[in-house]
C-alpha positions as CSV (number, residue, x, y, z in Angstrom):
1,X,-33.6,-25.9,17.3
2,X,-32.5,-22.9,20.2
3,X,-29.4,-24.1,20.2
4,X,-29.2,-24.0,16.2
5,X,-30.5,-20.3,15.8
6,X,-27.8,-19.8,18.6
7,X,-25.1,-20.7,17.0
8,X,-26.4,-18.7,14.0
9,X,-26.9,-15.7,15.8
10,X,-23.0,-16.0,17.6
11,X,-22.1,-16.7,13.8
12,X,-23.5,-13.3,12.0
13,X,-22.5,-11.7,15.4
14,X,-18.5,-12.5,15.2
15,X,-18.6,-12.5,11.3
16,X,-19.8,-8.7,11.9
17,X,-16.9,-7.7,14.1
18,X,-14.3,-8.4,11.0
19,X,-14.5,-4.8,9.6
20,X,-10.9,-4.3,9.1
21,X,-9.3,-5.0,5.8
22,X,-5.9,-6.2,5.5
23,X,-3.6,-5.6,2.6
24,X,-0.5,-7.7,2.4
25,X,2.5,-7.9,-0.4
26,X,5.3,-9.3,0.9
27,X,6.8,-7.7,3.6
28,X,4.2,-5.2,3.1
29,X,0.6,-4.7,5.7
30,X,-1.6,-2.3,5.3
31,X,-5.0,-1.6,7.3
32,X,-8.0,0.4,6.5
33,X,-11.8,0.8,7.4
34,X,-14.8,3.1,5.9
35,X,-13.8,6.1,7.3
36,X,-15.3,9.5,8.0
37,X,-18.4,8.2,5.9
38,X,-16.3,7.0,3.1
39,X,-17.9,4.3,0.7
40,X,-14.4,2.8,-0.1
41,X,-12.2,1.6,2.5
42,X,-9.5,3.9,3.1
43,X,-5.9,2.3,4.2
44,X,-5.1,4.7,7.0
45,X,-1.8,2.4,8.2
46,X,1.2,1.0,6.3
47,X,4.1,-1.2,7.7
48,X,6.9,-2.2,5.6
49,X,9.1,-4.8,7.2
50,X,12.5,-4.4,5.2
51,X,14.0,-7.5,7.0
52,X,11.6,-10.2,5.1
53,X,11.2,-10.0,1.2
54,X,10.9,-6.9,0.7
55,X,10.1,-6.4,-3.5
56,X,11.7,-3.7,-5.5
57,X,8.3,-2.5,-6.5
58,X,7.6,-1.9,-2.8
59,X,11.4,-0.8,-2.5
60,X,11.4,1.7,-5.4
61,X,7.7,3.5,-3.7
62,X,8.6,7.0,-2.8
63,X,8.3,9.0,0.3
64,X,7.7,12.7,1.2
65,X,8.2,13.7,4.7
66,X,7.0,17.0,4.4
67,X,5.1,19.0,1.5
68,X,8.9,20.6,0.3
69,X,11.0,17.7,0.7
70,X,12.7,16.0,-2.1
71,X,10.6,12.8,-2.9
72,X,13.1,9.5,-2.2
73,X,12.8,6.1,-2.6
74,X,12.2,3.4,0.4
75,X,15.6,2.1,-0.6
76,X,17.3,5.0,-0.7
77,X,16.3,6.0,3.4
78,X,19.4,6.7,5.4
79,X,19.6,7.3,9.2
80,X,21.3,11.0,7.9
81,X,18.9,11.6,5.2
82,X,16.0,11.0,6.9
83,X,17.6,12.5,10.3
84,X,17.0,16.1,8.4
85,X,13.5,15.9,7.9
86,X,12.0,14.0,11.6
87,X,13.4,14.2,14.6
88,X,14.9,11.0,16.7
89,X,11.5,9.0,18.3
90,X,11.1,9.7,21.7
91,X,9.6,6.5,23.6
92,X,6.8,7.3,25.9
93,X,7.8,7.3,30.0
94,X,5.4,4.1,30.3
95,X,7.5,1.6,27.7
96,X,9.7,-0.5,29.8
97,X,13.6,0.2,29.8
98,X,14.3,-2.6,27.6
99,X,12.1,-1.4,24.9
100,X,13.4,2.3,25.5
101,X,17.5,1.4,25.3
102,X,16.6,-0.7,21.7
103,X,14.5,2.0,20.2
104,X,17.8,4.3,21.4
105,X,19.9,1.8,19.8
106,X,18.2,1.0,16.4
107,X,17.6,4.6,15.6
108,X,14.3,5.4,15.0
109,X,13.1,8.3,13.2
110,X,9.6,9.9,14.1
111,X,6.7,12.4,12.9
112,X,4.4,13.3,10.5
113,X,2.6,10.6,10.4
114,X,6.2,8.3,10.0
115,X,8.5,5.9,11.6
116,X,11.2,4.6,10.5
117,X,13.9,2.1,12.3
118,X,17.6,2.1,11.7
119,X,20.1,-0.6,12.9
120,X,23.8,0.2,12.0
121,X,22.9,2.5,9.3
122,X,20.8,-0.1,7.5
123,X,16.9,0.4,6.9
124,X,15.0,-2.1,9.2
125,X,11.6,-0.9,8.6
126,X,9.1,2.0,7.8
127,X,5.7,2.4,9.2
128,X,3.1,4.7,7.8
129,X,0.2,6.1,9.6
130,X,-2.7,8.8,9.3
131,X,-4.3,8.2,11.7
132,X,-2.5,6.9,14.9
133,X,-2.1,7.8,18.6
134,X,-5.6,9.9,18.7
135,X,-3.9,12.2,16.1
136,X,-4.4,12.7,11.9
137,X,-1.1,13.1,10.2
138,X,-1.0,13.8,6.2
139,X,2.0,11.4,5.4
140,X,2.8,11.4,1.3
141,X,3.8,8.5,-0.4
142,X,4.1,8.1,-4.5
143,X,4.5,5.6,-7.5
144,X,8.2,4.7,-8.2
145,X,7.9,6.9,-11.4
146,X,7.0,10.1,-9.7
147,X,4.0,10.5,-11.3
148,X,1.4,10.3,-8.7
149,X,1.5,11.1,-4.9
150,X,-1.0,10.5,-2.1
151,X,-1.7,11.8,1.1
152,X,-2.8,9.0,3.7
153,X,-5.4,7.3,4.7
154,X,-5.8,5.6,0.6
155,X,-7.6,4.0,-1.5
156,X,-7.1,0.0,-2.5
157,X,-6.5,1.4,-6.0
158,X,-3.7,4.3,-4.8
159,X,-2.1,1.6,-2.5
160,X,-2.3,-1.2,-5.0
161,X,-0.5,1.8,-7.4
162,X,1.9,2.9,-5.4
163,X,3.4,-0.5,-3.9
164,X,1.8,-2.9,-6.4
165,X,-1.3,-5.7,-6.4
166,X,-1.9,-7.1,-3.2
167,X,-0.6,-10.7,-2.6
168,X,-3.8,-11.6,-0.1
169,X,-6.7,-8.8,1.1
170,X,-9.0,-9.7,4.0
171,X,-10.9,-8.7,6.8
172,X,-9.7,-9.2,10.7
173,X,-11.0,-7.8,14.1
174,X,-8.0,-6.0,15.0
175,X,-5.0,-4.1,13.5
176,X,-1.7,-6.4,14.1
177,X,2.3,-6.4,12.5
């Protein structure tokens, strides 16, 4: 019998630690929690990896790097398009050499809340983020139409509208890519 209302307790216990929802869609992840009181969970993270199957739905979903830039699409990005609007990332003095010479190499592109990766010229992927490093960023994204734009962290119903219906959406203890 202890050992039975043990194993419930370790049971509600770890089920209670999986308060991070997961969107996925392809080569799309996105992560959100309740935040800042919020009733909804709000995606404060997106990471589009353009080297797997990237959709066009996903594809055609349109950035805004700052509040006066032209909108573009995901497959549209160039190293000299997006080279006007963030400056080139700048890995921190504790990354290893290795990892500092291939983030030199790719061509990364950093700020406002963005990151996106370039290997000769060609768009290897875009990561998202509001709320990252200890700091809150207003990154924009909006629906391949034009029609609508949002301002990170988002609802499931923005993200589900501005890159399409989620393939699988679950809960996990920690944010991974």
């Amino acid at each position: 019998m202890r050992r039975t209302l043990t194993i419930l307790l370790l049971m509600a216990v770890l089920s209670a630690c999986a308060n991070v929802s997961r969107f996925e869609k392809d080569s799309l992840v996105a992560h959100g929690e309740l935040l800042d009181g919020s009733l909804d969970v709000l995606y404060y993270t997106i990471w589009i990896n353009t080297g797997k199957s990237a959709d066009t739905r996903t594809m055609s979903s349109l950035l805004k790097f700052t509040p006066d830039s032209p909108p573009i699409a995901l497959n549209k990005l160039s190293p000299e398009f997006v080279s006007r609007f963030l400056p080139p990332f700048i890995p921190p003095p504790q990354w290893p050499e290795s990892w500092k010479q291939k983030a030199k190499e790719d061509g990364v592109y950093a700020g406002g809340g963005f990151n996106i990766r370039f290997k000769g010229g060609n768009l290897l992927s875009v990561g998202i983020c509001s709320q990252c490093a200890g700091e809150r960023e207003n990154p924009v994204v909006g629906t391949p139409d034009g029609q609508h734009f949002y301002t990170l962290p988002l609802t499931q119903h923005q993200l589900a509208e501005v890159f399409g219906t989620p393939g699988r959406i679950y809960k996990v203890n920690e944010v991974r890519y």
